[in-house]
C-alpha atoms as an extended CHARMM CRD file, in Angstrom:
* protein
*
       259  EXT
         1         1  UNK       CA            108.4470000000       80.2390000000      110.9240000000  PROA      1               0.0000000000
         2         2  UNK       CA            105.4550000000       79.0230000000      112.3020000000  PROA      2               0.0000000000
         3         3  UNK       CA            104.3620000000       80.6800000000      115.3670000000  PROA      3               0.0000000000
         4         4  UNK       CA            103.0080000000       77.3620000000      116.6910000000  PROA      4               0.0000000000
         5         5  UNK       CA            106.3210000000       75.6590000000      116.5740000000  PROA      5               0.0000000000
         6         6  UNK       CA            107.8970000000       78.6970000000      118.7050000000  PROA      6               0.0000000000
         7         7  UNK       CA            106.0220000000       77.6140000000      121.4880000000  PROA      7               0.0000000000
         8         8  UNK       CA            105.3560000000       73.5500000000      120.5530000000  PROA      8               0.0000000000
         9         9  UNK       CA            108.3430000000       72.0990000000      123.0970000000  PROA      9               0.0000000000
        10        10  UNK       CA            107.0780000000       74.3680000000      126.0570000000  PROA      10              0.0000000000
        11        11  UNK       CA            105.1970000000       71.6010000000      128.1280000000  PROA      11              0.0000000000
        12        12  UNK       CA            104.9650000000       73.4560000000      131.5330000000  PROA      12              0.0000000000
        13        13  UNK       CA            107.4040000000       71.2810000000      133.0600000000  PROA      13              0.0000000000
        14        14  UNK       CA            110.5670000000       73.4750000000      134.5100000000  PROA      14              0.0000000000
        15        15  UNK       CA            113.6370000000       72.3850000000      132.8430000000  PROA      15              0.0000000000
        16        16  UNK       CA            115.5440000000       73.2080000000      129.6060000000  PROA      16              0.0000000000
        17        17  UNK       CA            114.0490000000       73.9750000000      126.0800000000  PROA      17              0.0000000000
        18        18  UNK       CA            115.4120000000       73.5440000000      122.8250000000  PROA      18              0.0000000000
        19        19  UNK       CA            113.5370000000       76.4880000000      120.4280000000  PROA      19              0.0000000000
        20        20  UNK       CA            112.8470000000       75.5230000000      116.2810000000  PROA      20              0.0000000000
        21        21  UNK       CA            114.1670000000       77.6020000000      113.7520000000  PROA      21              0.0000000000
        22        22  UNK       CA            114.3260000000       81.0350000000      116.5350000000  PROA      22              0.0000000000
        23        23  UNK       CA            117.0720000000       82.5000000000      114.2400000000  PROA      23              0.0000000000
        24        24  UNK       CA            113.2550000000       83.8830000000      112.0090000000  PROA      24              0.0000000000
        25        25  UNK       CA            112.1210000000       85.8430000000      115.8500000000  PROA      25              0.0000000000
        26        26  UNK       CA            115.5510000000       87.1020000000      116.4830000000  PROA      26              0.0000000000
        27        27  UNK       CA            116.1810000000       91.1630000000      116.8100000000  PROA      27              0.0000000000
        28        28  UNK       CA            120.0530000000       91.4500000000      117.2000000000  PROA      28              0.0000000000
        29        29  UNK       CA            121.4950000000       89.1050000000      119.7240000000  PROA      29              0.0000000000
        30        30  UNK       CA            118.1300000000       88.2700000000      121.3690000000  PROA      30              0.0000000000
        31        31  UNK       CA            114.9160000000       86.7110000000      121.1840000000  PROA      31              0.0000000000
        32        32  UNK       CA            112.3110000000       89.3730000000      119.5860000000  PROA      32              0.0000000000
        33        33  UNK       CA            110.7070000000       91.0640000000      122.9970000000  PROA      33              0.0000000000
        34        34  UNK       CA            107.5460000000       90.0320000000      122.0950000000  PROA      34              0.0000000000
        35        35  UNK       CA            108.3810000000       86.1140000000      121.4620000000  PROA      35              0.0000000000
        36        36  UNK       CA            110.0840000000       86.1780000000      124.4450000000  PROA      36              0.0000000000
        37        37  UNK       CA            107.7770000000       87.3690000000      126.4520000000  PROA      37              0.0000000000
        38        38  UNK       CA            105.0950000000       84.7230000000      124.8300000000  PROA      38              0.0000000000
        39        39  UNK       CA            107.6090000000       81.8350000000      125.9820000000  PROA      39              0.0000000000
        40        40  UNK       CA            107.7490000000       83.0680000000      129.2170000000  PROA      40              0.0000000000
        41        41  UNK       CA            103.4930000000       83.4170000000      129.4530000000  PROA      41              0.0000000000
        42        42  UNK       CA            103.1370000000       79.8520000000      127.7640000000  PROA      42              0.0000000000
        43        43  UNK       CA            105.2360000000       78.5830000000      130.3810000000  PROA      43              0.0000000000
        44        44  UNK       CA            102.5750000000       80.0820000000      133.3940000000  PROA      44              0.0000000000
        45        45  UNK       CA             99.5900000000       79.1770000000      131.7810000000  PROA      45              0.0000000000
        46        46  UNK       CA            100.8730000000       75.5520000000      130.6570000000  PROA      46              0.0000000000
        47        47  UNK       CA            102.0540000000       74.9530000000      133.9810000000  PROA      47              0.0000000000
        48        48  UNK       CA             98.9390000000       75.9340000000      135.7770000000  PROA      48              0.0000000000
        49        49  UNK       CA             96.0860000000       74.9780000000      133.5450000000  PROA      49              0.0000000000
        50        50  UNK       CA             92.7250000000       76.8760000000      134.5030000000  PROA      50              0.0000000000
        51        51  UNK       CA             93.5560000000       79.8110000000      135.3590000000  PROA      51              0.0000000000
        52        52  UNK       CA             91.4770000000       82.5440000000      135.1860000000  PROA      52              0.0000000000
        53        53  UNK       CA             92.2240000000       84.8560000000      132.0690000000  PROA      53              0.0000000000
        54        54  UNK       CA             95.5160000000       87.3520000000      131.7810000000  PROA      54              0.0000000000
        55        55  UNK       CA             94.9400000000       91.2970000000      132.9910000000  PROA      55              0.0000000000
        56        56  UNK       CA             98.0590000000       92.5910000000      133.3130000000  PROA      56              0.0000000000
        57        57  UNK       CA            102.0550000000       91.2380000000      132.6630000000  PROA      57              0.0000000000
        58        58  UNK       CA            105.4350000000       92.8420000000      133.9440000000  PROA      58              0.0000000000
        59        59  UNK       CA            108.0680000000       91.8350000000      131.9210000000  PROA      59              0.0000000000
        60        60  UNK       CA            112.1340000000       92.2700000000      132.8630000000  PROA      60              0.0000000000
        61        61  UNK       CA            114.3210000000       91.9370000000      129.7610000000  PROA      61              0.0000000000
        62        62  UNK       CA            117.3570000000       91.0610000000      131.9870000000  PROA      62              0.0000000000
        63        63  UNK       CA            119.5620000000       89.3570000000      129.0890000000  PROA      63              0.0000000000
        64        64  UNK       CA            119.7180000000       87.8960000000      125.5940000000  PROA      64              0.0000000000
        65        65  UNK       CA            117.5850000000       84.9400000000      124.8360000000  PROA      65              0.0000000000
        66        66  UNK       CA            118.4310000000       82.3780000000      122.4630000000  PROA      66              0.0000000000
        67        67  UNK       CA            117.3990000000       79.4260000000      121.0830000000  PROA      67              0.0000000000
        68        68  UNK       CA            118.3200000000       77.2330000000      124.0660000000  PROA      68              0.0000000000
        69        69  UNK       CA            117.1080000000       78.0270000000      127.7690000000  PROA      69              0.0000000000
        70        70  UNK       CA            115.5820000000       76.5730000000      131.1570000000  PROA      70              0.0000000000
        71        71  UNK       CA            112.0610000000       78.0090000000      131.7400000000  PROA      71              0.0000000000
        72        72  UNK       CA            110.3890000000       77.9280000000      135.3520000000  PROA      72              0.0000000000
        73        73  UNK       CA            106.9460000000       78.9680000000      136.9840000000  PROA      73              0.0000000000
        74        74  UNK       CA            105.7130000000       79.1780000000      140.0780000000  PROA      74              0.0000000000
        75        75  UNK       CA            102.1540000000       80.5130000000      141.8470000000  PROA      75              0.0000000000
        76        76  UNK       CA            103.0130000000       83.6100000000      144.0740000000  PROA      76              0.0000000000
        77        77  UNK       CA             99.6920000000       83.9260000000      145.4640000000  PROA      77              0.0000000000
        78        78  UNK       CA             96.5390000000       82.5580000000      144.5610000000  PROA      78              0.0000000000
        79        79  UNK       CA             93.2080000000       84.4770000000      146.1670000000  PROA      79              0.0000000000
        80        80  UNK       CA             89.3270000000       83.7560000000      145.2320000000  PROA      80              0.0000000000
        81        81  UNK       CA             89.5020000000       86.1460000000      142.0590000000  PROA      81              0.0000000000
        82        82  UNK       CA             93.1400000000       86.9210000000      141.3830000000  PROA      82              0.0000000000
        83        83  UNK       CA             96.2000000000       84.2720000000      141.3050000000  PROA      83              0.0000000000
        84        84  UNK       CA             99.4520000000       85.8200000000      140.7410000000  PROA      84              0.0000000000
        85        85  UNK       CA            102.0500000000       84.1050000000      138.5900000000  PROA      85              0.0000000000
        86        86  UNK       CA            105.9880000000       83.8710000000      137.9070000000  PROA      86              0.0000000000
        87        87  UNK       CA            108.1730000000       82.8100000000      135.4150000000  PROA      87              0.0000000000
        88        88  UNK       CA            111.5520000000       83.5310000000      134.0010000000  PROA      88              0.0000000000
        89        89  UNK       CA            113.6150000000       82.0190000000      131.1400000000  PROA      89              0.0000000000
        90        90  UNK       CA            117.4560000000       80.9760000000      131.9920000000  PROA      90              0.0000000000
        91        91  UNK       CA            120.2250000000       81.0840000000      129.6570000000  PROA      91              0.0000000000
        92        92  UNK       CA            123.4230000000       79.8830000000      130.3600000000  PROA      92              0.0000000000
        93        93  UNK       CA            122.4020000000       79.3760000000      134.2500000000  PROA      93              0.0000000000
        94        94  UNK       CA            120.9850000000       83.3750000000      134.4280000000  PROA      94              0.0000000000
        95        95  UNK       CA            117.8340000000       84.7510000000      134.4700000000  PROA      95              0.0000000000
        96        96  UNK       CA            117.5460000000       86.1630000000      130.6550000000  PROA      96              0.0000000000
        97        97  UNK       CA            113.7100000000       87.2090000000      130.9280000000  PROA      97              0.0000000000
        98        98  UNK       CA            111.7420000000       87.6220000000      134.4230000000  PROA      98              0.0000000000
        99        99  UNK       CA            107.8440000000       87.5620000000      133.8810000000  PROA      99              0.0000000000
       100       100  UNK       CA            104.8420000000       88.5690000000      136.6360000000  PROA      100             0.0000000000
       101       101  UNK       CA            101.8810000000       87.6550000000      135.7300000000  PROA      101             0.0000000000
       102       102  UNK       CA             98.3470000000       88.9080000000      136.7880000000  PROA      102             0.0000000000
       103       103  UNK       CA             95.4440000000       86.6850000000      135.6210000000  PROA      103             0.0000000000
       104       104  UNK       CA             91.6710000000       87.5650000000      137.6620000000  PROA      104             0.0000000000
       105       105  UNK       CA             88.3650000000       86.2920000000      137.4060000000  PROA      105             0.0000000000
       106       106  UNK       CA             85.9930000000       89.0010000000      135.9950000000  PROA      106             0.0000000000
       107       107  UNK       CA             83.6340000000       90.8720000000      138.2670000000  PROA      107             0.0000000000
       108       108  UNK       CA             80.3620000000       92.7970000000      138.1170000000  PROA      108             0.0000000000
       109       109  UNK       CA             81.1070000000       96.3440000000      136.9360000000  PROA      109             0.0000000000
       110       110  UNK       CA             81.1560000000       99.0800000000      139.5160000000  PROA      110             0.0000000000
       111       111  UNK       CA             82.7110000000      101.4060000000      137.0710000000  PROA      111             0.0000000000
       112       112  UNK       CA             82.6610000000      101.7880000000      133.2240000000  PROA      112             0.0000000000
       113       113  UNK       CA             85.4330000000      104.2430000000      131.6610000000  PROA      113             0.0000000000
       114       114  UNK       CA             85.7820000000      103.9370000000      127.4070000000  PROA      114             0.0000000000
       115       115  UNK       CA             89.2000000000      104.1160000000      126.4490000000  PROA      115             0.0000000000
       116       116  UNK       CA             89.4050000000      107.1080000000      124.2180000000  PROA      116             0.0000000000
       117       117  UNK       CA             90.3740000000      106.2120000000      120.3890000000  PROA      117             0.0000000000
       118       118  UNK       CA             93.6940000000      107.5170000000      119.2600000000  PROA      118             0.0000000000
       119       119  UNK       CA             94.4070000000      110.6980000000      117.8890000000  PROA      119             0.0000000000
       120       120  UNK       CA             94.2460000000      111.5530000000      114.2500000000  PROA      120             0.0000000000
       121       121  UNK       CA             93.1550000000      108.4030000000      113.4750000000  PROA      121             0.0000000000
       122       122  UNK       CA             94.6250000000      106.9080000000      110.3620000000  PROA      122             0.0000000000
       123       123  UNK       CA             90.7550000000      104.6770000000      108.6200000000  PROA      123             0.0000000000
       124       124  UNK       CA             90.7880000000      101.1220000000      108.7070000000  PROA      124             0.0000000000
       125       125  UNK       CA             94.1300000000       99.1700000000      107.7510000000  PROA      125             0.0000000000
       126       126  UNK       CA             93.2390000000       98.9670000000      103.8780000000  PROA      126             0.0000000000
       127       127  UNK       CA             92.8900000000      102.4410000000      103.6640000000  PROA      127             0.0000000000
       128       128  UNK       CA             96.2590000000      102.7880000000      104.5430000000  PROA      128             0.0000000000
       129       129  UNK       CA             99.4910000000      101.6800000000      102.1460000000  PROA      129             0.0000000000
       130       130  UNK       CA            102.0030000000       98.7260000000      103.0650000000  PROA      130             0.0000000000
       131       131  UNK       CA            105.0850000000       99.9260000000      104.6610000000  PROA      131             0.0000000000
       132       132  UNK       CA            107.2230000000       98.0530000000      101.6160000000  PROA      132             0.0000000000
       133       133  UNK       CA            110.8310000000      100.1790000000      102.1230000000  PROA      133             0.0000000000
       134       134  UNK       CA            112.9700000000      101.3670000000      104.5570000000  PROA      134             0.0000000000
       135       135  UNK       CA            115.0120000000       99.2360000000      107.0910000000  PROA      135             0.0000000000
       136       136  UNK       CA            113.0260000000       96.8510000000      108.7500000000  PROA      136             0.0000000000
       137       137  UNK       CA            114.2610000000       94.3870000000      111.6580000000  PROA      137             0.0000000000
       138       138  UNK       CA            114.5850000000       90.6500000000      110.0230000000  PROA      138             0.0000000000
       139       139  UNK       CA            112.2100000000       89.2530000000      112.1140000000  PROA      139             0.0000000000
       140       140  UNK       CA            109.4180000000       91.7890000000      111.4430000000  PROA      140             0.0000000000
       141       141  UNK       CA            110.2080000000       91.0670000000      107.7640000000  PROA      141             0.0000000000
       142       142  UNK       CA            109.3690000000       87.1710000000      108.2440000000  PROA      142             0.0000000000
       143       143  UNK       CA            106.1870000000       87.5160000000      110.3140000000  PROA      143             0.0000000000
       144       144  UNK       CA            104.3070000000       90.2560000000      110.3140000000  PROA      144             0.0000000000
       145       145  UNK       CA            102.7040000000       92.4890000000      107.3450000000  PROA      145             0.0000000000
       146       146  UNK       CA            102.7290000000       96.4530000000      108.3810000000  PROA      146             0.0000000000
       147       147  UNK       CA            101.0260000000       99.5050000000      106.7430000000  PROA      147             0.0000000000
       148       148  UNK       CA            101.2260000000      102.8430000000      107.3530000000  PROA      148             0.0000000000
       149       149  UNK       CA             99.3860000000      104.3320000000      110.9030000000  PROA      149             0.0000000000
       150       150  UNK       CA            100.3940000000      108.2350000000      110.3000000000  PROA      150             0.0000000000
       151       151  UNK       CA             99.7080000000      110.3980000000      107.7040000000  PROA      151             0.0000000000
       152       152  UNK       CA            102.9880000000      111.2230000000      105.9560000000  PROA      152             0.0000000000
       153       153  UNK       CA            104.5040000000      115.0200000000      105.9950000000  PROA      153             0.0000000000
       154       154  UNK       CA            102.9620000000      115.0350000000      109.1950000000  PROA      154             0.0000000000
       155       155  UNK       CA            104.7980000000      116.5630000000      112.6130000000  PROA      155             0.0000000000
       156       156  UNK       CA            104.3840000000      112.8410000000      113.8190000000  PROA      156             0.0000000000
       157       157  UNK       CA            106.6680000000      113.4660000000      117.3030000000  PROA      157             0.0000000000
       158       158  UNK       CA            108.0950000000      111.1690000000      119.0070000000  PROA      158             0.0000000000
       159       159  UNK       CA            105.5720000000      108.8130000000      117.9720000000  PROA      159             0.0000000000
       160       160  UNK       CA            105.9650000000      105.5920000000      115.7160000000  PROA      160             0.0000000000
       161       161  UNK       CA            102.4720000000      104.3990000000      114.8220000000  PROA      161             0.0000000000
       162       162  UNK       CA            101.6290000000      100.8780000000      112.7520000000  PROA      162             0.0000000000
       163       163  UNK       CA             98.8300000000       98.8950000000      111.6570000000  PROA      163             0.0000000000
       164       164  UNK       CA            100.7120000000       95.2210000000      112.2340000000  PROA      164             0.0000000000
       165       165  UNK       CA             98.7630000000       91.7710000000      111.6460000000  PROA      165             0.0000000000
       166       166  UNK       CA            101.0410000000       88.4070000000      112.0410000000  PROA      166             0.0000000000
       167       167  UNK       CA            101.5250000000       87.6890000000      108.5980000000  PROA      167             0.0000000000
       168       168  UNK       CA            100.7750000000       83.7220000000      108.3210000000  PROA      168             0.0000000000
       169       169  UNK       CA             97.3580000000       81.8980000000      109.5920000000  PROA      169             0.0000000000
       170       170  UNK       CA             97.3670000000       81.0670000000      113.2990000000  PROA      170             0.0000000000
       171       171  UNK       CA             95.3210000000       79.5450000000      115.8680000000  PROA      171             0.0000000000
       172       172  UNK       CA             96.8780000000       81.7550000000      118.7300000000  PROA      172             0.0000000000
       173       173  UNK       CA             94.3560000000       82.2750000000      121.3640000000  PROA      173             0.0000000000
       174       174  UNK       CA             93.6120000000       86.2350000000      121.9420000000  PROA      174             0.0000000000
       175       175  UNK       CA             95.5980000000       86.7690000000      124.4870000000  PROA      175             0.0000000000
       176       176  UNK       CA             99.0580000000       85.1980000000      122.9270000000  PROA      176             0.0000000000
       177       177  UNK       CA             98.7250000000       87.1790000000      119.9480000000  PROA      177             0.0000000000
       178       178  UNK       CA             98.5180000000       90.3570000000      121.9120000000  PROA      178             0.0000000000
       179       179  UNK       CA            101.6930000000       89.7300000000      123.9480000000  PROA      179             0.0000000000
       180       180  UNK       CA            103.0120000000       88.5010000000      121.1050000000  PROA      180             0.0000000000
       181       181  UNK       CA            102.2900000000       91.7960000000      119.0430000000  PROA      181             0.0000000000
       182       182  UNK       CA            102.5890000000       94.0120000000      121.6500000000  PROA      182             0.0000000000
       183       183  UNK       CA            106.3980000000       95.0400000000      121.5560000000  PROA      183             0.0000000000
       184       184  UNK       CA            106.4660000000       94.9650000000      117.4030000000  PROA      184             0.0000000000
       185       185  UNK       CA            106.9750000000       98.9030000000      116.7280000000  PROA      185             0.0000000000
       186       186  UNK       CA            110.6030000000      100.6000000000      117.4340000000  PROA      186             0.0000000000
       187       187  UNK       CA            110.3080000000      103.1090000000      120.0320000000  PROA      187             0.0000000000
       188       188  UNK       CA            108.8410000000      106.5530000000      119.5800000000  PROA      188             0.0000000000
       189       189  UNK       CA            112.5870000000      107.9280000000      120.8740000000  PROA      189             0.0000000000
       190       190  UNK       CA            114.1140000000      106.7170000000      117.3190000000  PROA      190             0.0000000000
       191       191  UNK       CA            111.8590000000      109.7600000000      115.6120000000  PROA      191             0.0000000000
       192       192  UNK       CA            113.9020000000      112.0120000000      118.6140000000  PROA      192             0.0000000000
       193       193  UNK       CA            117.5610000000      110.1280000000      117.9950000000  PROA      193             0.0000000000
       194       194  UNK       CA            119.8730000000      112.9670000000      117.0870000000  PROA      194             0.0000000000
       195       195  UNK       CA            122.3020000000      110.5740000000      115.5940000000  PROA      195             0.0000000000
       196       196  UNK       CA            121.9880000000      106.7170000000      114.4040000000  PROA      196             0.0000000000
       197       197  UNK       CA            122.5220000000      103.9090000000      117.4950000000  PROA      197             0.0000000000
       198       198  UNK       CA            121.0170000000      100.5730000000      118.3340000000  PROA      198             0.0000000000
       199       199  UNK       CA            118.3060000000      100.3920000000      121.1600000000  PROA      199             0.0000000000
       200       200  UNK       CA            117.3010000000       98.3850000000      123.3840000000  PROA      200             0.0000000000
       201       201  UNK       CA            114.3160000000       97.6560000000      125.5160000000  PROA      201             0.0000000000
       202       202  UNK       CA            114.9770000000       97.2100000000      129.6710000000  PROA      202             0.0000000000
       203       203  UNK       CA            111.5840000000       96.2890000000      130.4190000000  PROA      203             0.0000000000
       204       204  UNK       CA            107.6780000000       95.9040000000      129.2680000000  PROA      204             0.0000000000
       205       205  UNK       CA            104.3850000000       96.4980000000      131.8840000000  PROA      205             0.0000000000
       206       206  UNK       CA            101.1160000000       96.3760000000      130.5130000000  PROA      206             0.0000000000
       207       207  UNK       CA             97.0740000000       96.0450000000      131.3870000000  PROA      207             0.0000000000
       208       208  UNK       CA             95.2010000000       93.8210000000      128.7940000000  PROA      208             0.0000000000
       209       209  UNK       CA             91.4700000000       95.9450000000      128.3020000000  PROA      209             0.0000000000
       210       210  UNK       CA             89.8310000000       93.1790000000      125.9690000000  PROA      210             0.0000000000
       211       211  UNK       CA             91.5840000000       89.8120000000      126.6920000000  PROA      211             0.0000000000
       212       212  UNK       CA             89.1140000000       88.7060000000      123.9670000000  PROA      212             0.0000000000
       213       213  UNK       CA             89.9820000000       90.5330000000      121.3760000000  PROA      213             0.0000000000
       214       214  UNK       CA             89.2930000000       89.1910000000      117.7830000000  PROA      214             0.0000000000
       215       215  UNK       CA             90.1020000000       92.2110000000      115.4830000000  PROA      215             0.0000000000
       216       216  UNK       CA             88.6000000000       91.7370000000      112.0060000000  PROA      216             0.0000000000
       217       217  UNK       CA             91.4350000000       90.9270000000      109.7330000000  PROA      217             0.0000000000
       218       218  UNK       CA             94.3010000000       90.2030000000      112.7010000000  PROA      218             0.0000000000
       219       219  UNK       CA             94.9320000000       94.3080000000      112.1880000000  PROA      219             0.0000000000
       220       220  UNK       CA             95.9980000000       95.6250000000      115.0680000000  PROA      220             0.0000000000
       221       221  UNK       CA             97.0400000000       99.7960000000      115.3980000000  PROA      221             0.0000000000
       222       222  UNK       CA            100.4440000000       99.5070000000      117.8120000000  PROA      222             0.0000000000
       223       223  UNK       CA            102.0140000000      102.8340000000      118.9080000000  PROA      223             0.0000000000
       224       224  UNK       CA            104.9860000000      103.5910000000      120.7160000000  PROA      224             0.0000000000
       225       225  UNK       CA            105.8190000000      107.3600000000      122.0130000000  PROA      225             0.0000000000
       226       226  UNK       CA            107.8010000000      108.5210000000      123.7570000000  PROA      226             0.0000000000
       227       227  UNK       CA            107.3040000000      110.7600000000      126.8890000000  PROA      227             0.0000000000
       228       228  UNK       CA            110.4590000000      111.7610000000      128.0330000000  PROA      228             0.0000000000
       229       229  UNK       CA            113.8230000000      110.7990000000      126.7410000000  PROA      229             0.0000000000
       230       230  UNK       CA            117.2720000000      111.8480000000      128.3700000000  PROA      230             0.0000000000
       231       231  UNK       CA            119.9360000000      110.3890000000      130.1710000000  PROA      231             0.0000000000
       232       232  UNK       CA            120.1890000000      107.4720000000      127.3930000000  PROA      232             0.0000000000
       233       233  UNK       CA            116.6630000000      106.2110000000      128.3420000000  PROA      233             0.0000000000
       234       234  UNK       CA            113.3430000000      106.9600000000      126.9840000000  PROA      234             0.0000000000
       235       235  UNK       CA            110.0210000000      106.2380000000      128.7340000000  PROA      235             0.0000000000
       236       236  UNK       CA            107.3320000000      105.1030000000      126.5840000000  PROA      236             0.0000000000
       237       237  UNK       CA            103.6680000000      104.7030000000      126.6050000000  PROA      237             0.0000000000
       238       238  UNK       CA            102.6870000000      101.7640000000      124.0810000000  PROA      238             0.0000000000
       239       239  UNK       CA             99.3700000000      101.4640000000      123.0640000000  PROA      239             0.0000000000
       240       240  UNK       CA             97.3520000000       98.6360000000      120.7880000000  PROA      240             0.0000000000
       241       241  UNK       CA             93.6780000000       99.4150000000      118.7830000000  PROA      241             0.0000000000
       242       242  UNK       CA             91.7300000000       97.0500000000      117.0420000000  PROA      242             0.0000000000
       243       243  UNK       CA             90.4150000000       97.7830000000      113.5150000000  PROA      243             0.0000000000
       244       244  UNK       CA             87.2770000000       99.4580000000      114.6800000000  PROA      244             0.0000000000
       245       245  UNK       CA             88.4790000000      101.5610000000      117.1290000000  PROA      245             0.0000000000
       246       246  UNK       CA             88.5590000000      100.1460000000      120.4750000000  PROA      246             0.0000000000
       247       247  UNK       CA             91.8480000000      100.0830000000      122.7200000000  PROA      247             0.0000000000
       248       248  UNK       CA             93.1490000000       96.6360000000      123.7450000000  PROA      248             0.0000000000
       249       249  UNK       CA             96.4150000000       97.1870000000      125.8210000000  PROA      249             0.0000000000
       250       250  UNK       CA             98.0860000000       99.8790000000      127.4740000000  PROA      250             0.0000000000
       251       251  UNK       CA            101.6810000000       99.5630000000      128.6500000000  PROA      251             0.0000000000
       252       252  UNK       CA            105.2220000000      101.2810000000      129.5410000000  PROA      252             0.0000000000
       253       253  UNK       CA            108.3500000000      100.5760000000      128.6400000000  PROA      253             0.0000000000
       254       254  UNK       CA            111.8880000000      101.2470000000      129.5740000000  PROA      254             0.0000000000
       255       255  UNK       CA            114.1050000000      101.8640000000      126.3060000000  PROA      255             0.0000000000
       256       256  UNK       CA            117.9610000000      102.2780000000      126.6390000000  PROA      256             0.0000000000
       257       257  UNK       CA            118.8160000000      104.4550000000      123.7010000000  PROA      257             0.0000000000
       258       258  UNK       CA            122.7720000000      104.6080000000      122.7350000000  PROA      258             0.0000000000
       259       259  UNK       CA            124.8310000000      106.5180000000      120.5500000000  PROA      259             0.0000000000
């Protein structure tokens, strides 16, 4: 599907929202996490033109989404550098998908920390063999092209790690792609699962480090690992690299894991 027609009949006007072809970006019963949560960030910034560019997004996956929904926006504060945004998608009447959005002017520098580059890592994405076998949600299958991120034998934890690129030609600005990417690998808890059962992700915060990212090739490094599961829930740290090196996002996310 193309990725431009997902988000085509978003206008930034609240109201309902017939989606093209969504069966290609569903996982399960529900909108893919990712394409949701691109809907629900094409809503703020097509509602609000000129704001200042995307830092950091809190994202509530309250319910299914499918391919027919309300979408709303709204400013919740807007200061000199930082305007603070919301927006949700409806289904049926409910809020499916509740978005908080933090976009901020840049400032002078009054402290520099580098992002350290991952662990063991794997050499550029054609170094590495496609992931070609194995099950593999639908939706990943359609759009996106993986290869391997870990070398295999390895004690790899509860750690699932991916080079990922979208797998057709887009014109997605930088930051779109990233939230669009940013939820593609399974959990690190499904390396921990004693037994098979579905999952489910509750909810998705991240900071955006290079809003202008352009990685050579589209490859981006995702990783998802766990750092604590019990209880049914596993709380993971998910992290993006571009193809030289340098981290892009950092996030958490809430994973319901049953069975």
């Amino acid at each position: 599907m193309s990725i431009a027609s997902l988000i085509e009949p978003i206008s930034g006007k609240p109201g309902p929202v017939q989606l093209l072809r969504a069966q290609e970006w569903m996982q399960g019963r529900t909108l893919y996490g990712g394409a949701s949560a691109l809907i629900a960030y094409t809503m703020a910034v097509r509602a609000f033109p000129g704001l200042p560019c995307l830092r950091a997004g809190q994202i509530a996956f309250v319910a299914p989404v499918g391919d027919q929904l309300a979408l709303e926006a709204e400013i919740v504060r807007q200061g000199r550098n930082v305007t603070q945004v919301r927006s949700a998608i409806r289904c049926d009447g409910k809020v499916a998908l509740s978005a908080f959005w933090v976009f901020a002017e840049a400032r002078p520098a009054n402290a520099r920390v580098a992002a350290p580059a991952p662990a063991d890592w794997p050499g550029p994405p054609e170094a590495n063999a496609p992931v070609a076998s194995g099950p593999m949600p639908d939706f990943i299958r359609h759009n996106f092209e993986l290869r391997h991120g870990q070398a295999r034998g390895s004690d790899r934890g509860a750690v699932v790690r991916r080079w990922a690129r979208l797998a057709e030609a887009h014109d997605l600005d930088p930051v779109s792609t990233l939230i669009l990417m940013g939820d593609v690998m399974p959990p690190g808890a499904m390396r921990a699962m004693e037994r098979p059962g579905p999952i489910s992700s509750v909810n998705w915060s991240f900071n955006l480090l290079d809003p202008d990212s352009r990685s050579p090739g589209g490859w981006y490094l995702a990783e998802n690992a766990s750092q604590h599961a019990d209880a049914g829930y596993s709380s993971e740290r998910l992290r993006m690299w571009d193809a030289e090196g340098r981290q892009v996002l950092d996030g958490l996310q809430c994973v319901a894991v049953f069975g």
